[in-house]
MARZAVO-900125 format. One record per residue (C-alpha): residue number from 1; z, x, y; chain. Coordinates in nm, 2 decimals, decimal comma. Each point is the difference from the previous one (the first is absolute). Layout:
<pts>
PT | NUM | Z | X | Y | A $
...
</pts>
This chain:
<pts>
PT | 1 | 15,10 | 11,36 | 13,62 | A $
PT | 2 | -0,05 | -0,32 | 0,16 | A $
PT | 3 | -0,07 | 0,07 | 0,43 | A $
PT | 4 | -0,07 | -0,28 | 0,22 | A $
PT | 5 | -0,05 | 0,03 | 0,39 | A $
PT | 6 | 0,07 | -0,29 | 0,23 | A $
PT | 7 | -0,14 | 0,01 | 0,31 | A $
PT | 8 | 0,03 | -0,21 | 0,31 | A $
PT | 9 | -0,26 | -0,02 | 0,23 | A $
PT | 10 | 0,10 | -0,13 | 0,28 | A $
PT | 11 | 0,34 | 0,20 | -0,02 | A $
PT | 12 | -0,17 | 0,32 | -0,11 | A $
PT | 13 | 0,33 | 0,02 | -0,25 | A $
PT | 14 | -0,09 | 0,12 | -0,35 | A $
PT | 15 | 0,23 | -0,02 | -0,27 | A $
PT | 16 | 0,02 | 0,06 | -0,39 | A $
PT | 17 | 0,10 | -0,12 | -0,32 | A $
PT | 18 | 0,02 | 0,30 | -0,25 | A $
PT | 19 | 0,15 | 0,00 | -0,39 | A $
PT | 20 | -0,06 | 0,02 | -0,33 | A $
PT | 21 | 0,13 | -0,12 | -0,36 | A $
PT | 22 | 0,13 | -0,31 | 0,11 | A $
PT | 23 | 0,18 | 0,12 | 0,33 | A $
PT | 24 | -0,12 | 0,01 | 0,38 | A $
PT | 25 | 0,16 | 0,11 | 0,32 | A $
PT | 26 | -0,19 | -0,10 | 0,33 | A $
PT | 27 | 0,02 | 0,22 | 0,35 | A $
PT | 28 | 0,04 | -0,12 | 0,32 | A $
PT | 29 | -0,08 | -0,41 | -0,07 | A $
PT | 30 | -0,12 | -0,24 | 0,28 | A $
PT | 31 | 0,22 | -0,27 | 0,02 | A $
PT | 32 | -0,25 | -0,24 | -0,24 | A $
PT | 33 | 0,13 | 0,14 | -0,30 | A $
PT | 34 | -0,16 | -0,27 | -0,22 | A $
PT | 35 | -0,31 | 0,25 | 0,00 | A $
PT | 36 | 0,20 | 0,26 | -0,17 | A $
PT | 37 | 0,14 | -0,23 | -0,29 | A $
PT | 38 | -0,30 | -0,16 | -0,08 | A $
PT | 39 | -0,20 | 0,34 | -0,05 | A $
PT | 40 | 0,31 | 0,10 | -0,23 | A $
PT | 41 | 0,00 | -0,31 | -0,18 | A $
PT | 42 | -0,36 | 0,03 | -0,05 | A $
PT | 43 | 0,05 | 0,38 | -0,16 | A $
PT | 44 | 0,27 | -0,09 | -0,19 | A $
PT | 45 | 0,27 | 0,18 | 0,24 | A $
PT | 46 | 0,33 | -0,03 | 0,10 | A $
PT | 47 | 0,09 | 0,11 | 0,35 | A $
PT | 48 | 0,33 | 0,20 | 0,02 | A $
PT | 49 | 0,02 | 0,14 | 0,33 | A $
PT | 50 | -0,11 | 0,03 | 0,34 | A $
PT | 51 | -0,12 | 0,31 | 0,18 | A $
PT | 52 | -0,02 | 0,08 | 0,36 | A $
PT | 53 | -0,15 | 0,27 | 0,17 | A $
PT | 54 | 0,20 | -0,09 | 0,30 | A $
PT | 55 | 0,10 | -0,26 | 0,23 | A $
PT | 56 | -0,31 | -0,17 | 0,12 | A $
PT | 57 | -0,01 | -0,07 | 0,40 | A $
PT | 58 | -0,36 | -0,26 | -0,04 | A $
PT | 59 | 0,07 | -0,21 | -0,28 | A $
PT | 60 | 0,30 | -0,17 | -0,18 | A $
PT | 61 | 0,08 | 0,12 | -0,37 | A $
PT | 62 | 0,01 | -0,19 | -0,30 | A $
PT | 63 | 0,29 | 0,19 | -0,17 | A $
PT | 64 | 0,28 | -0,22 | 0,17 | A $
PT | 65 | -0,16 | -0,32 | -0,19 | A $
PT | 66 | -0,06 | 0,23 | -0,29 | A $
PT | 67 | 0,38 | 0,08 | -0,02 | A $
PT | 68 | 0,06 | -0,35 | 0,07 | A $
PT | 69 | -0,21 | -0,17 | -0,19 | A $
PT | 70 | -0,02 | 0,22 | -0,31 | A $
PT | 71 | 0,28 | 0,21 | 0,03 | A $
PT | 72 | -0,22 | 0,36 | 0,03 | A $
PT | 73 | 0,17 | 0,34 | 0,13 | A $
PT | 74 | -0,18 | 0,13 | 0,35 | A $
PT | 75 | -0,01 | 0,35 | 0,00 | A $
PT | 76 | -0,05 | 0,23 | 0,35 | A $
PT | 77 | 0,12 | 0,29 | 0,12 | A $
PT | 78 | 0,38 | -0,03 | 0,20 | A $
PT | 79 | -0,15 | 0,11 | 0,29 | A $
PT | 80 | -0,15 | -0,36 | 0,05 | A $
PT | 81 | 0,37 | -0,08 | 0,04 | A $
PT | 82 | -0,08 | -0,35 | -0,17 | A $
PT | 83 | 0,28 | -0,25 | 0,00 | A $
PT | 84 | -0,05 | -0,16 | -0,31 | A $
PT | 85 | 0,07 | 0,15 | -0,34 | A $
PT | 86 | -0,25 | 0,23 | -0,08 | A $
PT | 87 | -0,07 | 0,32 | -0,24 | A $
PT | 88 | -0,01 | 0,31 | 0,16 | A $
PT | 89 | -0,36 | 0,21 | 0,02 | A $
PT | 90 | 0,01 | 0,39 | 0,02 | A $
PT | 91 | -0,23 | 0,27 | 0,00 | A $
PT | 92 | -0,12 | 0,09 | -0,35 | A $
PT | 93 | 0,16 | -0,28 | -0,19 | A $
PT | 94 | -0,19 | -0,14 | -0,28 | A $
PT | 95 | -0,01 | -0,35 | -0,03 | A $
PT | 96 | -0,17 | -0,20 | -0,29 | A $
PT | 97 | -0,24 | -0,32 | -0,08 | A $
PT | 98 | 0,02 | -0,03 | -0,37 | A $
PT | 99 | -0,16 | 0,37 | -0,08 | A $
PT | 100 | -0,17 | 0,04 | 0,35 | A $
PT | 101 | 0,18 | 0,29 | 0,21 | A $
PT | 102 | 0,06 | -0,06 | 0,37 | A $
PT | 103 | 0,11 | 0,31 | 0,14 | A $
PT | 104 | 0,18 | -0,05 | 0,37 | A $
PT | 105 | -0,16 | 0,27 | 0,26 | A $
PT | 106 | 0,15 | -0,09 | 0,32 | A $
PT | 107 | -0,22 | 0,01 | 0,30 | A $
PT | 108 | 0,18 | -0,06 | 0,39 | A $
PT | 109 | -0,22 | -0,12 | 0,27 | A $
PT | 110 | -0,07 | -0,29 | 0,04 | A $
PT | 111 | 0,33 | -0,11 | -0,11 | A $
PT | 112 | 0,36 | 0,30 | -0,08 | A $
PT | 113 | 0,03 | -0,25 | -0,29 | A $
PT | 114 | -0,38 | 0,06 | -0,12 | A $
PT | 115 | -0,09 | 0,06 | -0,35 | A $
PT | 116 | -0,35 | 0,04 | -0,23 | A $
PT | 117 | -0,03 | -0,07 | -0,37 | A $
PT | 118 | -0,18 | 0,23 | -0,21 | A $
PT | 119 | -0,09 | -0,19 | -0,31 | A $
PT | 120 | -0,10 | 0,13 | -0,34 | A $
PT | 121 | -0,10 | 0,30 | 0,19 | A $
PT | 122 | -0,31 | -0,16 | 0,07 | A $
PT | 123 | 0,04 | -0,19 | 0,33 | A $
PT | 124 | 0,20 | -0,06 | 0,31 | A $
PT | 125 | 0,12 | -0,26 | 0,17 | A $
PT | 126 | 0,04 | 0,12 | 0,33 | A $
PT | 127 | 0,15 | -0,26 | 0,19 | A $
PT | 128 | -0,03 | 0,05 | 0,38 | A $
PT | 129 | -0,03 | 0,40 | -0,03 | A $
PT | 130 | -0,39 | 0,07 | -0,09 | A $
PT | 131 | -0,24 | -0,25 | 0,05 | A $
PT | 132 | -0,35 | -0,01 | -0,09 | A $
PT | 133 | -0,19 | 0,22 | 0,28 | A $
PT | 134 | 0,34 | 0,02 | 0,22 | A $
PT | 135 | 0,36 | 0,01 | 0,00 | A $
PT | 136 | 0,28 | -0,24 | 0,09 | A $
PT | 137 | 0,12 | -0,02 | 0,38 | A $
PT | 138 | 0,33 | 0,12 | 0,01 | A $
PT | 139 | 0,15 | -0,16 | 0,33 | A $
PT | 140 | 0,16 | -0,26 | -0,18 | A $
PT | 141 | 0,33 | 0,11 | -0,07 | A $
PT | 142 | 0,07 | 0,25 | 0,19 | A $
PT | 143 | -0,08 | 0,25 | 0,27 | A $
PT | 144 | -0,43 | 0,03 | -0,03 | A $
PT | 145 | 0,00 | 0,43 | 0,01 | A $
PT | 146 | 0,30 | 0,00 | -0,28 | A $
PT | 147 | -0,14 | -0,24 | -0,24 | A $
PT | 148 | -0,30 | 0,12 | 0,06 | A $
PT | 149 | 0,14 | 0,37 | -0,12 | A $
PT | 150 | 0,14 | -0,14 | -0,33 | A $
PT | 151 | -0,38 | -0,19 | -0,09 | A $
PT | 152 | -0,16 | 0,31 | 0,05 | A $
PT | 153 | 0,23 | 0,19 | -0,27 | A $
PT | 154 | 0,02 | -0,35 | -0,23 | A $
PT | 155 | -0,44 | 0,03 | 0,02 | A $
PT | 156 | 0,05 | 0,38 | -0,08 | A $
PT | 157 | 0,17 | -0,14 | -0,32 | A $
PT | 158 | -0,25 | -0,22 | -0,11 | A $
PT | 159 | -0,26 | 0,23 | 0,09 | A $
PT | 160 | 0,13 | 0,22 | -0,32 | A $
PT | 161 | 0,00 | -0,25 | -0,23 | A $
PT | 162 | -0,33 | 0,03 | -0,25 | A $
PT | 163 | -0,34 | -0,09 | 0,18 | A $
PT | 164 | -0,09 | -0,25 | -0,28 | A $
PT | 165 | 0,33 | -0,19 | 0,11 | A $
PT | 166 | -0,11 | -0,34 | 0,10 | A $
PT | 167 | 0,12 | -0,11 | 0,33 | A $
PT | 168 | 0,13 | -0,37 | 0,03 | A $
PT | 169 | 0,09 | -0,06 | 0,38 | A $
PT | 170 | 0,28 | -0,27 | 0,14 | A $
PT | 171 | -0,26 | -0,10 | 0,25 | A $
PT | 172 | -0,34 | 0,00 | 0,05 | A $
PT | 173 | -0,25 | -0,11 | 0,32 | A $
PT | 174 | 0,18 | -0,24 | 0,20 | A $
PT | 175 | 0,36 | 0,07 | 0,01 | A $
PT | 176 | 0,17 | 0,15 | 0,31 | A $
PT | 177 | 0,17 | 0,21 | -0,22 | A $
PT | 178 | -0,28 | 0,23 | 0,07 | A $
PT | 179 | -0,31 | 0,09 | 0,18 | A $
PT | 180 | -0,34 | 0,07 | -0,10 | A $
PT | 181 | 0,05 | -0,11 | -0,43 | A $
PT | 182 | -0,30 | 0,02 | -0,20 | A $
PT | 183 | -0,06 | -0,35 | -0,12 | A $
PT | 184 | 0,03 | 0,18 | -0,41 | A $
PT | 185 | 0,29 | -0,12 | -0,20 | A $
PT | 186 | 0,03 | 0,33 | -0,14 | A $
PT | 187 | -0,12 | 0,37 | -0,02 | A $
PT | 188 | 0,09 | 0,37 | -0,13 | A $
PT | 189 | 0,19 | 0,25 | 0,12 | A $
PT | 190 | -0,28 | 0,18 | -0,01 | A $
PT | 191 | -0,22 | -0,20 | 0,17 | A $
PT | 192 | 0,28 | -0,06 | 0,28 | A $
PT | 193 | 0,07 | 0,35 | 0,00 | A $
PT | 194 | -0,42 | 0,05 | 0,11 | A $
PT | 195 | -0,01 | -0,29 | 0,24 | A $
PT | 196 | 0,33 | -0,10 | 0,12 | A $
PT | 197 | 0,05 | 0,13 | 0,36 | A $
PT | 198 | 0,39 | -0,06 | -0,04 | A $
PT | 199 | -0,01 | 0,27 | -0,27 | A $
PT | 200 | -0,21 | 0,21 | 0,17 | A $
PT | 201 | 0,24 | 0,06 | 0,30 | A $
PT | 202 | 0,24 | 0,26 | 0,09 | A $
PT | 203 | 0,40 | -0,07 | 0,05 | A $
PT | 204 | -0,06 | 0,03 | 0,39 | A $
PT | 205 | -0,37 | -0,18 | 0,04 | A $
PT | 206 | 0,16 | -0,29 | -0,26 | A $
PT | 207 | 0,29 | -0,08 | 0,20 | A $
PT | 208 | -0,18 | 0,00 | 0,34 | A $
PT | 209 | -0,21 | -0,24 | -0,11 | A $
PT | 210 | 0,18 | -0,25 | -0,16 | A $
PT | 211 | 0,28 | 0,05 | 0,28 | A $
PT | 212 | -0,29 | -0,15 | 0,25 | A $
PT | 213 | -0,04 | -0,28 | -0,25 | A $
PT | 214 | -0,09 | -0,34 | 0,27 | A $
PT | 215 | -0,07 | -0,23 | -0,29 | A $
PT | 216 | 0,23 | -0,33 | 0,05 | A $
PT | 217 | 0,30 | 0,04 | -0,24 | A $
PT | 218 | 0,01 | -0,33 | -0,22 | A $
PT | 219 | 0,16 | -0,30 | 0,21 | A $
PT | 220 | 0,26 | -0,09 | -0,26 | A $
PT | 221 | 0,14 | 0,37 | -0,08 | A $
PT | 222 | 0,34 | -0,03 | 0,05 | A $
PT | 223 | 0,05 | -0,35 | -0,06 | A $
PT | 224 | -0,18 | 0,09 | -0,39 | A $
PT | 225 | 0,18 | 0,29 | -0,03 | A $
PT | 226 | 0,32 | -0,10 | 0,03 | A $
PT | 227 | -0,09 | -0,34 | -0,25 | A $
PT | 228 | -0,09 | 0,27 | -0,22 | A $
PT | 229 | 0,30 | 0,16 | 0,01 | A $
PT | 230 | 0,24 | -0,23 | 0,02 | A $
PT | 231 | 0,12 | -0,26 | -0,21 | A $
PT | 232 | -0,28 | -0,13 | -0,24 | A $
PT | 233 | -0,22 | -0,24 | 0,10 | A $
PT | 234 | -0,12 | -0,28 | -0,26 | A $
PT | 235 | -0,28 | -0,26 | 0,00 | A $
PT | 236 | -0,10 | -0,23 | 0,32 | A $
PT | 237 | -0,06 | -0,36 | -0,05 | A $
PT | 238 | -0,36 | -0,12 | -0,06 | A $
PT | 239 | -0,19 | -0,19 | 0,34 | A $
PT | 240 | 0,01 | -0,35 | 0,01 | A $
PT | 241 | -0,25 | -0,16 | 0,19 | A $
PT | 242 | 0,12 | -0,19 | 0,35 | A $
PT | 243 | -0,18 | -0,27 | 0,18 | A $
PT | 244 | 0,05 | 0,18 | 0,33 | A $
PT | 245 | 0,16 | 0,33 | 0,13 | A $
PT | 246 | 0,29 | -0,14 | 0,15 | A $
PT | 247 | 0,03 | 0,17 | 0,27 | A $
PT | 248 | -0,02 | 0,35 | -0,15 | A $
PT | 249 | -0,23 | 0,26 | 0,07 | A $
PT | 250 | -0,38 | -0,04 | -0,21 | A $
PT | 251 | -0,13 | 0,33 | -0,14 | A $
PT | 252 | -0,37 | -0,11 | -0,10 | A $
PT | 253 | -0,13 | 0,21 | -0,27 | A $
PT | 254 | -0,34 | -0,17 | -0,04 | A $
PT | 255 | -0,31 | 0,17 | 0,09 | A $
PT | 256 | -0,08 | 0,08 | 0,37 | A $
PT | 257 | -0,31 | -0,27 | 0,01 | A $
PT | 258 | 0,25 | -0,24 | -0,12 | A $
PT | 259 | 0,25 | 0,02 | 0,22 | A $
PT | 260 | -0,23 | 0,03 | 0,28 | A $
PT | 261 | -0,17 | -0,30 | -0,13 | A $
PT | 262 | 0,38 | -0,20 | 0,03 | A $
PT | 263 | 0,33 | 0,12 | -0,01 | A $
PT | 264 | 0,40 | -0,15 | 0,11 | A $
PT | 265 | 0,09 | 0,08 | 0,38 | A $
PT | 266 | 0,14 | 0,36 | 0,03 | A $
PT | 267 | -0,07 | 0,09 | -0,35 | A $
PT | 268 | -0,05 | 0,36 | -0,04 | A $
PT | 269 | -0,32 | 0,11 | -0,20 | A $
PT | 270 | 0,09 | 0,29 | -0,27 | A $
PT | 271 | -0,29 | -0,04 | -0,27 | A $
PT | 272 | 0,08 | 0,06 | -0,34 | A $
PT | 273 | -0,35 | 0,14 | -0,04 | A $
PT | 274 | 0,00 | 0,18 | 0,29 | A $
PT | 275 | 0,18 | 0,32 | -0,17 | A $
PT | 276 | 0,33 | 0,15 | 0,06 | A $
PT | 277 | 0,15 | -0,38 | -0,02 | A $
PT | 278 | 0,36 | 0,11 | -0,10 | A $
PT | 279 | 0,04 | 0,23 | 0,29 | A $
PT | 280 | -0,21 | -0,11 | 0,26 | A $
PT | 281 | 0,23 | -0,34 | -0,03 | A $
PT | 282 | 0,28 | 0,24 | 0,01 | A $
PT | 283 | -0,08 | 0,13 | 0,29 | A $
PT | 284 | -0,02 | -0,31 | 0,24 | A $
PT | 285 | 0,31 | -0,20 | -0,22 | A $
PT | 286 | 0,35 | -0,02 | 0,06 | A $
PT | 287 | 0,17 | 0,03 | -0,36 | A $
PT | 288 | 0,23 | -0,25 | 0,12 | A $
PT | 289 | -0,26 | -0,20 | 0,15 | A $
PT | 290 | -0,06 | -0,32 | -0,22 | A $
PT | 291 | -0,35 | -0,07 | -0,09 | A $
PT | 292 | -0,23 | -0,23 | -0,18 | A $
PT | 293 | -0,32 | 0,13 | -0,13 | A $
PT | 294 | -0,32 | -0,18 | 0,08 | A $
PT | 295 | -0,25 | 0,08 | -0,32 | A $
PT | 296 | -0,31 | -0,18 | -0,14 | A $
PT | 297 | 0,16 | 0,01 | -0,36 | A $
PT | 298 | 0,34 | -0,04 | -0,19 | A $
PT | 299 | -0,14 | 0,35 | -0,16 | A $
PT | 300 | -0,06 | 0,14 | 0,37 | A $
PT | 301 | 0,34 | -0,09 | 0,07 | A $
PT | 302 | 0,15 | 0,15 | -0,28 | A $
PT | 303 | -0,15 | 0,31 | 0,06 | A $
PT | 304 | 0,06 | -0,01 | 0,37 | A $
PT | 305 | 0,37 | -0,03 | -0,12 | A $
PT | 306 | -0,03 | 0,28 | -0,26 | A $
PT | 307 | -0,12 | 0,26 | 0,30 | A $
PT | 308 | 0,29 | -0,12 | 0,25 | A $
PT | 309 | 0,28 | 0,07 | -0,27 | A $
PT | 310 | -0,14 | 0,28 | -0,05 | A $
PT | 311 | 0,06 | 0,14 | 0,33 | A $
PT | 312 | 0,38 | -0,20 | 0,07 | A $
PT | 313 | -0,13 | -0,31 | 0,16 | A $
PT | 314 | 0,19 | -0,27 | -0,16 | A $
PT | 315 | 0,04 | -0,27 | 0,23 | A $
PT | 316 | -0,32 | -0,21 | -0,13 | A $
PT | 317 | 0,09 | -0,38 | 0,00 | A $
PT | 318 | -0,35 | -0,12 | -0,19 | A $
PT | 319 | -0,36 | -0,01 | 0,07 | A $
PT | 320 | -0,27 | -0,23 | 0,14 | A $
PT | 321 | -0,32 | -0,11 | -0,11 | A $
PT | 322 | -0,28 | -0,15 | 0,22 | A $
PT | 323 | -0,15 | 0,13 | 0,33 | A $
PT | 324 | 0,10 | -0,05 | 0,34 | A $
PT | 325 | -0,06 | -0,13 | 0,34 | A $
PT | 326 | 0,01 | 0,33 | 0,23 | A $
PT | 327 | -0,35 | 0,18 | -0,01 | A $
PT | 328 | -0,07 | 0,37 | 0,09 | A $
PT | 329 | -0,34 | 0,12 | 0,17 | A $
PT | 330 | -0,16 | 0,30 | -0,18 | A $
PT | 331 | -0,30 | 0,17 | 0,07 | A $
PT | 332 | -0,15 | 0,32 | -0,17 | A $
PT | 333 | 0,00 | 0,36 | 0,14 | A $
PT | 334 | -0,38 | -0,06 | 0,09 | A $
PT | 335 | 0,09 | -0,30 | 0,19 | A $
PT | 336 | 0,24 | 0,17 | 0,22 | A $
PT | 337 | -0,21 | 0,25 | 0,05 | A $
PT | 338 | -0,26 | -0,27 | 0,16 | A $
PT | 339 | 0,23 | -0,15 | 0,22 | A $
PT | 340 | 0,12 | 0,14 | 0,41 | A $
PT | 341 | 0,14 | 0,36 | -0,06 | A $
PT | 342 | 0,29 | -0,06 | 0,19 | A $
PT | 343 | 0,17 | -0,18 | -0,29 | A $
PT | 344 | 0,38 | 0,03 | -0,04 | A $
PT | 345 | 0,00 | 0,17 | -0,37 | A $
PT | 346 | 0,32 | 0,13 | -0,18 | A $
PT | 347 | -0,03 | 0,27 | -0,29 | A $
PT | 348 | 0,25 | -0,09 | -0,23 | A $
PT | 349 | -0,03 | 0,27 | -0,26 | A $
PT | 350 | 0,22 | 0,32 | -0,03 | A $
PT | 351 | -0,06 | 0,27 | 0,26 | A $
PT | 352 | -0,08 | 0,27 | -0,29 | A $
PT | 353 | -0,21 | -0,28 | -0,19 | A $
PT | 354 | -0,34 | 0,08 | 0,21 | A $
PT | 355 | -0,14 | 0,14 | 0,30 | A $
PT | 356 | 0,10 | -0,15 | 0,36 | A $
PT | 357 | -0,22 | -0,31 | 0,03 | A $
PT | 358 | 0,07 | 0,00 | 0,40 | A $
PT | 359 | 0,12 | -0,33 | -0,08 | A $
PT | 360 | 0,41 | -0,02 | 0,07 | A $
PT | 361 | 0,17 | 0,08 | -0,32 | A $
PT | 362 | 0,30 | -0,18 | -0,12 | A $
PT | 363 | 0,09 | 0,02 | -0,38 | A $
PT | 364 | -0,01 | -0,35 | -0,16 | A $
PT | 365 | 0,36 | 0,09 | -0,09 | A $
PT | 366 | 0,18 | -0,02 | 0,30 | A $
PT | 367 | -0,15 | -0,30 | 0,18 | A $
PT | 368 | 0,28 | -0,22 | -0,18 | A $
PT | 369 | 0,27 | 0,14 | 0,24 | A $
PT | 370 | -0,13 | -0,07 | 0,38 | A $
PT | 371 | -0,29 | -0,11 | 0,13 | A $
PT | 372 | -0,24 | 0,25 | 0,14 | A $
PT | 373 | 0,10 | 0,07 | 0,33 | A $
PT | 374 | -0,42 | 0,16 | 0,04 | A $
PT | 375 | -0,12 | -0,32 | -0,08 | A $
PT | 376 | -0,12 | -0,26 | 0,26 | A $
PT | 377 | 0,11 | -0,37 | -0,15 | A $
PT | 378 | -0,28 | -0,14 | 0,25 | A $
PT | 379 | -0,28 | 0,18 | -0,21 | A $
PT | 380 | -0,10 | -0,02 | -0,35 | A $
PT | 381 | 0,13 | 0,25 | -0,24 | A $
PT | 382 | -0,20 | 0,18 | -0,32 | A $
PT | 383 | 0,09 | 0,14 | -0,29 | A $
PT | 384 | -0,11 | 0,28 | -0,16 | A $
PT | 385 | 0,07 | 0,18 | -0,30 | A $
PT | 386 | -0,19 | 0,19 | -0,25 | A $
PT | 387 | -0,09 | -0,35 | -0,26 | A $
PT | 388 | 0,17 | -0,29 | 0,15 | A $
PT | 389 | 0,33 | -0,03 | -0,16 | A $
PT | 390 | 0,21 | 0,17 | 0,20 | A $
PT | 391 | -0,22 | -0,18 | 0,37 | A $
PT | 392 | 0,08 | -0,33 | -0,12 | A $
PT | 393 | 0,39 | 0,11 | -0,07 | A $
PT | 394 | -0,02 | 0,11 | 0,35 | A $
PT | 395 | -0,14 | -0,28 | 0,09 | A $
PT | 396 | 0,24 | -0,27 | -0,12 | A $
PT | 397 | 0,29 | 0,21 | 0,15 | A $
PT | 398 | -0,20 | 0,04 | 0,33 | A $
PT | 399 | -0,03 | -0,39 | -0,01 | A $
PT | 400 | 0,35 | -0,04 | -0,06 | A $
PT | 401 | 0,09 | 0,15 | 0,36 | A $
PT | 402 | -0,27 | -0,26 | 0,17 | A $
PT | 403 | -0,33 | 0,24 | -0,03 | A $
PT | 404 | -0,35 | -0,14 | -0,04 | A $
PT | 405 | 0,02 | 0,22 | -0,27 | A $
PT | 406 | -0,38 | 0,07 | -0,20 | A $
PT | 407 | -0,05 | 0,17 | -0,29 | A $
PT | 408 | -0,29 | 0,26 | -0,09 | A $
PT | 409 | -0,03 | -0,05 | -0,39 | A $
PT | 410 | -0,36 | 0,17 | -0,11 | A $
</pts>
């Protein structure tokens, strides 16, 4: 059997290619399919269909340019109510990759619609059910206490299966999809079943706890959700490079030091090394907002398109090179600690991130929307976060509103 797991980092979206004797289906592709039919051109596979575990809320799927492009069936269960032609899933079907068996176990939750494949016996691919050290949030779709209900009974399930069963997630660290992941691609039933809270929890103590769930939900849920369920959705043209932004907004992907260093006029900071790119720029962009991205390489650029398709953002109208002529101040947690203690700081990480710094707390998240109405314009303005990243997002949005807005980036 041939088994390859794709993971995105930044995303936190695993996904996987799976076959044997000259045929391959995948399950639940990211929108860059090209990964998937290169690793089955180099095994000598064919790709015949495309599996999803449900309708993904973070991320757009690649089976809309799969059917498009290469004229694959998508199957899901009907309870995705999909609006494209599609195979139906049910529980307990058996489905086949050349002589690998896919057995269907479906598992609500996270998702009515949400199923696990049990492959060969030997490993699952459990989507956005059971993930490595936790389990999936289940707030996403419907009421939190009632999804929450049916992923209790859908872990109960997997929980039977063999404890040599390898366990192949949909997510790992650094989706929203979830809290607390392990950063481990994979595991064991067993070893879950020993060290996994979620399956250690009763009906009553499981649903209280993910009913009080504070974790942001991802920006771009229902804007994904219904592009992956609607019509399908095929390739995006490539950036072209422009000589200036033309009046749209500049999302400047560079590193912090960077764009500290020289960046366009109201250009908003979201590093592409910073972590978190795709959703972090989802969470202070428009999808109908045009934008030109502001990256030190063609390659940057790409990339920086890659993660905004990936979460809807489609109105990108090319990318600039070069630096700029707006500069930032920055200064180190050690140096603010130095200067007059009556400092006007903001804390712009989540309020379950950390302990209270005493510092006002605003998430990075919502300064897009209005400008602080607890910040005085005639004073300086820090921010803090936990690296950097997220201060100097802050930052540039706090400048935007006509702050002396100062990072706090080490």
């Amino acid at each position: 059997m041939i088994f390859r797991q794709f993971v995105d980092e930044d995303l936190g979206c695993a996904s996987y290619l799976i076959g044997d004797a000259g045929e391959a289906v995948v399950v639940d592709p990211a929108f860059a399919i090209e990964q998937y039919l290169e690793a089955a051109d180099q095994e000598g596979m064919r790709i015949v269909r495309v599996l999803e575990t449900h309708t993904h809320a973070d991320h757009l799927s690649g089976h809309g340019r799969f059917a498009l492009e290469h004229g694959l069936p998508v199957a899901i269960h009907p309870l995705g109510n999909p609006e494209y032609p599609f195979e139906p899933l049910g529980d307990g079907m058996t489905l086949h990759a050349g002589p690998v068996v896919i057995e269907v176990v479906h598992t609500p939750g996270h998702r009515p619609e949400h199923c696990a494949f049990v492959v060969d016996a030997e490993l699952v691919l459990t989507g956005d059910s059971l993930f490595v050290g936790n389990a999936a949030r289940p707030d996403l779709a419907i009421e939190a206490r009632q999804g929450a209900t049916d992923l209790h009974h859908s872990l109960e399930r997997l929980a039977m299966l063999s404890d040599a069963t390898a366990v192949y997630p949909g997510h790992v660290a650094g989706s929203l999809c979830g809290i607390h992941m392990s950063e481990a691609h994979s595991s064991s039933i067993g070893l879950e079943k020993q060290t996994n809270h979620a399956l250690h929890s009763n009906l009553n103590e499981f649903v209280e706890e993910s009913a009080s769930l504070t974790t942001p939900k991802p920006p771009t849920t229902e804007r994904v959700v219904a592009l992956n369920r609607g019509p399908w959705v095929g390739a995006r043209p490539a950036l072209t490079e422009l000589a200036a932004p033309d009046g749209t907004l500049v999302l400047d992907v560079r590193p912090i030091d960077v764009f500290a260093a020289g960046h366009r006029p109201r250009a908003i900071s979201v590093a592409l090394d910073g972590g978190s790119f795709a959703t972090r720029s989802a969470f202070v962009l428009d999808p109908a907002e045009p934008i030109t991205v502001h990256a030190q390489s063609k390659a940057d650029a790409d990339e920086a398109s890659r993660l905004l398709t990936a979460v809807g953002l489609f109105e990108q109208r090319g990318f600039l090179l070069g630096g700029g002529t707006e500069t930032t101040l920055t200064l180190t947690a050690r140096e603010l600690e130095l200067l007059d203690r009556d400092q006007q700081v903001l804390d712009v990480r989540e309020h379950a991130e950390a302990p209270e710094s005493g510092w006002p707390r605003i998430p990075y998240r919502l300064l897009r929307a209005a400008p602080p109405g607890e910040l005085d314009r005639s004073r300086p303005v820090y921010s803090i976060c936990a690296s950097g990243a997220r201060a100097m997002l802050a930052t540039s949005l706090l400048a935007r509103f006509g702050f002396d807005a100062r990072a706090v980036v080490g």
